[in-house]
Residue, then its C-alpha position, 0 to 999 in steps of 0.5 A: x372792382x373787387x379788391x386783388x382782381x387784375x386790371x384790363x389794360x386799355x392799351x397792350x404793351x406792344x401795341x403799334x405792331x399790327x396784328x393777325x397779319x401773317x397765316x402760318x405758312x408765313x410764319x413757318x417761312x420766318x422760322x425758315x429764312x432765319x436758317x439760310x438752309x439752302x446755303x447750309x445744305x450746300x456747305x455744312x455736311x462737307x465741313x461735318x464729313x471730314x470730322x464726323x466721317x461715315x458718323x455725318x448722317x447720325x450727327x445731323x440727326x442727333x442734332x435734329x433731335x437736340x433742336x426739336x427738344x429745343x423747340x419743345x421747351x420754347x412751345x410751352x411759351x409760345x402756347x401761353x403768351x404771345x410775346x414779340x421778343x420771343x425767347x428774351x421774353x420766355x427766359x424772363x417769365x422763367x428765370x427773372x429780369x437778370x438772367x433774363x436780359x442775358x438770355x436776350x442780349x445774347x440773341x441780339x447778338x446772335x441775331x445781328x452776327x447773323x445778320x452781318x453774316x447774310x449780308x455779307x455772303x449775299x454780296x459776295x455772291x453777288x460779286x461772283x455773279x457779277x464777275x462772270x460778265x466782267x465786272x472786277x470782283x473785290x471788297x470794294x464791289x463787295x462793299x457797295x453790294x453789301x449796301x445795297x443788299x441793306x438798303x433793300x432789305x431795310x426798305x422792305x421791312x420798314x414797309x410791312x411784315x407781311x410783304x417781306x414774310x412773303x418774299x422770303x417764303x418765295x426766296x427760301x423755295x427757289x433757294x432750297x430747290x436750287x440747291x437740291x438740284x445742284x446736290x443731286x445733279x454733283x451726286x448723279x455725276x460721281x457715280x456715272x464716274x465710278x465713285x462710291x462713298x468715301x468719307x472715313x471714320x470719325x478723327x477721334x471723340x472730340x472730333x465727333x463732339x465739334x461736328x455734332x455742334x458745328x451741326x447744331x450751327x445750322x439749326x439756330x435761328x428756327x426760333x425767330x417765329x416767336x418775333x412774330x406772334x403778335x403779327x401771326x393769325x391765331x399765333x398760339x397754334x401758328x407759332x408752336x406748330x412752326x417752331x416745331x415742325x421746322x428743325x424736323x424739316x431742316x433735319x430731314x434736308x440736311x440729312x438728304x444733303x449729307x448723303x449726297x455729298x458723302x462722295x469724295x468727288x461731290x464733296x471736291x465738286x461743290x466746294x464747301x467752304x461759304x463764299x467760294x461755292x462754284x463747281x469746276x469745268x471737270x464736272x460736266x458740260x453742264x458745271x457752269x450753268x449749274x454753278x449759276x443756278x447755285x449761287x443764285x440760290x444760295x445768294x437769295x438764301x443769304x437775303x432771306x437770311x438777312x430779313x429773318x435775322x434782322x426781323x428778330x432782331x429788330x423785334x426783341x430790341x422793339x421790346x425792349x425799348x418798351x420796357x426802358x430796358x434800351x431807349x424808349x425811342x427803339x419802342x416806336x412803330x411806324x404810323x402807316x405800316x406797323x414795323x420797328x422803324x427805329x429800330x430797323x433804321x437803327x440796326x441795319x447801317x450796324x449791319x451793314x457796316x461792321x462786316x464790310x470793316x472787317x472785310x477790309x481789314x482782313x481781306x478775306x470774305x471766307x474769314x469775315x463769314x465764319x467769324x460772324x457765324x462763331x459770334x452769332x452761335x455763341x449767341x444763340x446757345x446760351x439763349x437756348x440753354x437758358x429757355x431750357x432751364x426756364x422751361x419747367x421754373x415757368x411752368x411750375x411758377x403758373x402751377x402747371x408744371x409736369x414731368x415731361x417738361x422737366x425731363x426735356x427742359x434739364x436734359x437738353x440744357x445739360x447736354x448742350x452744355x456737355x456737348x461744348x465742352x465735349x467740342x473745346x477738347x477738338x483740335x478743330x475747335x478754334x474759339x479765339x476771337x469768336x469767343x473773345x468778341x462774344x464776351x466782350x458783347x455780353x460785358x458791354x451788355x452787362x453795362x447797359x442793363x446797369x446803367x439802365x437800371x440805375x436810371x430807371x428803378x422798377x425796371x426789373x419789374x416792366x420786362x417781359x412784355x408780351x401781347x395782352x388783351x385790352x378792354x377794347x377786345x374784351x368789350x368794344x368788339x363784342x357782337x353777342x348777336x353776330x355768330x362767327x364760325 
């Protein structure tokens, strides 16, 4: 071997995942179940409106816009490198293995807040449902819901990526034309009544500024698609095609459902606040059935929501016990079906039991759900504004840096960064416990990578696994006289 010539590995760093598994469509579908978009369809444009008033459309395209310039910078990883850790990945390449595991312990975090979130909300609608036919409602119900909705989810993934890819494609498509009925019936109603558009002008700038970023809320998660590349057919077009094209698709919905919700009566009708979505007897004859289509929908939304999540995040933290960067023991996969087993049997009972806890100790599923949601923003913002930043170091340390990615990478970072602290001078901006929570996360974090790093030298230099090509696909599966088309 010619001295300074790379060395073919025989055994890729993420080997145990199965590859080429999933066609696009699947992978577009884990981008998607990530979001839970039905569920934001039907409740983030009334809590945008009354900040954002008569601005709510302009908000939510604002938004889009900011979360495609998200997905543009994330593109220009995931069309050179399959990495199963997504963004942790990503960050590393561009910034090193400290900012790097930054990056990453802040998407655990938002990932599993999400998780906990889409658990919870799938048993409270559950428990809503439930109560129509008599069953008690309460956090008791709640709470063996909450574990059965874990329990499933568990198993589903355990047994394959693409069984799971596949129900939540099914999910997301019932959960998204439920909800859309449910706006466009609630809508249809207000006019036959009377009623015109009536959402104000914005409150005041900072007003705006907390809208737009409560906005951005209901993008994150879109990312999730690079956990799968290794499982993903030809995952260098799958991959970026899905990252790209999903915040456009989930820009053009939410835009759709601001403005079917403009009207004051849908905004009263459709309640906006998670976990309490019913229409009232006012509605129409119709108003019950509707609120059953709707919270079937929307309960299904939070479970796809669950196993996108909890896929992401199972998937980085695979990564990372490959590494050493966490115990080597969340590495392992599954003989027979190919999934982080460990890590998804590890993770899930987390999952599950922390919002119930708090459920109790709280009383308030509304109050669980949006403080998870808090935690699991802080989480992934700052992962988002560190692969902004990354985005151009990359580039320009494998020498194919150009302007574009520049332009986008530091505008996006920089307003991103503006726009929270364009949000802290809201009144309606209430971090508290949310933020305090966060950064007691990353401190614990913090600790982790020191203590591992002390344990482990050179660890620094093993992260940022990704998917290579092995001797094996170079020489062992090569057929010169076999012509593929």
């Amino acid at each position: 071997m010619v001295s300074g010539t790379p060395r073919i590995r025989s055994r890729s760093p993420v080997a145990g995942l199965e590859r080429a598994r999933l066609s696009f469509v699947q992978v577009l579908g884990q981008s998607v179940s990530a979001v839970a978009p039905s569920a934001v369809m039907v409740t983030l444009p009334a809590l945008v409106i009354p900040d954002a008033g008569r601005a709510t459309i302009a908000v939510f395209v604002a938004a889009a816009i900011l979360m495609t310039a998200v997905g543009y910078c994330i593109g220009q990883f995931a069309t050179r490198m399959v990495a199963v850790s997504g963004l942790y990945s990503y960050i590393v390449k561009g910034l090193g293995a400290v900012p790097g595991f930054g990056g990453g312990w802040s998407l655990l975090v938002g990932y599993a807040a999400a998780a906990m979130a889409s658990t919870l909300g799938a048993a409270s609608y559950l428990a809503a449902l439930l109560g129509r036919v008599g069953l008690p409602a309460g956090s008791p119900l709640i709470a063996v819901l909450a574990a059965i909705v874990g329990l499933l989810a568990l198993l589903l993934m355990v047994r394959g990526v693409q069984l799971s890819a596949r129900i939540m494609l099914a999910i997301e498509v019932f959960a998204i034309v439920a909800a859309s009925a449910a706006l466009v019936v609630a809508f249809v109603q207000s006019v036959r009544e009377g009623a015109t558009p009536s959402a104000g002008g914005a409150k005041s700038g900072s007003a705006v500024g907390f809208a737009l970023l409560l906005a951005i809320t209901s993008f994150v998660g879109f990312e999730s698609a690079g956990t799968v590349a290794r499982e993903a057919r030809n995952p260098f077009v799958a991959v970026p095609r899905a990252i790209r094209w999903t915040p456009i698709a989930l820009g053009v919905l939410y835009v759709f459902a601001a403005a079917l919700q403009l009207p004051e009566p849908v905004r009263q009708g459709v309640d906006s606040l998670p976990i309490v979505l019913t229409l009232p007897d006012t509605s129409g004859a119709g108003s019950s059935t509707l609120s059953i289509v709707v919270e079937l929908g929307i309960t299904a939304s939070w479970f796809a929501c669950v196993l996108g999540s909890t896929t992401a995040l199972s998937r980085t933290l695979f990564a990372m016990g490959r590494e050493g960067v966490v115990p080597n023991v969340f590495g392992r996969t599954h003989h027979r079906f190919h999934t982080p087993h460990v890590a998804l049997t590890a993770t899930m009972p987390v999952v599950v039991a922390v919002p119930v806890f708090y459920l109790f100790i709280s009383g308030s599923s509304r109050d669980v759900l949006i403080g998870l949601l808090a935690v699991s923003a802080h989480g992934y913002v700052l992962a988002y504004v560190l692969l902004c930043v990354a985005t151009p170091a990359f580039l320009r340390r494998i020498g194919e840096l150009t302007r574009l990615p520049v332009i986008i990478g530091v505008l996006t970072a920089t307003a991103m960064v503006a726009l929270v602290g364009w949000a802290a001078f809201s009144r309606t901006y209430v971090a508290g416990a949310a933020t305090a929570v966060y950064l007691f996360l990353m401190l614990v974090g913090a600790a982790v990578f020191a203590i591992r790093a002390r344990r482990s030298p050179g660890i620094e230099e093993r992260m940022g696994v990704y998917d290579e090509a092995v001797a094996e696909d170079l020489l062992g599966r090569y057929r010169p006289w076999e012509v593929r088309r």
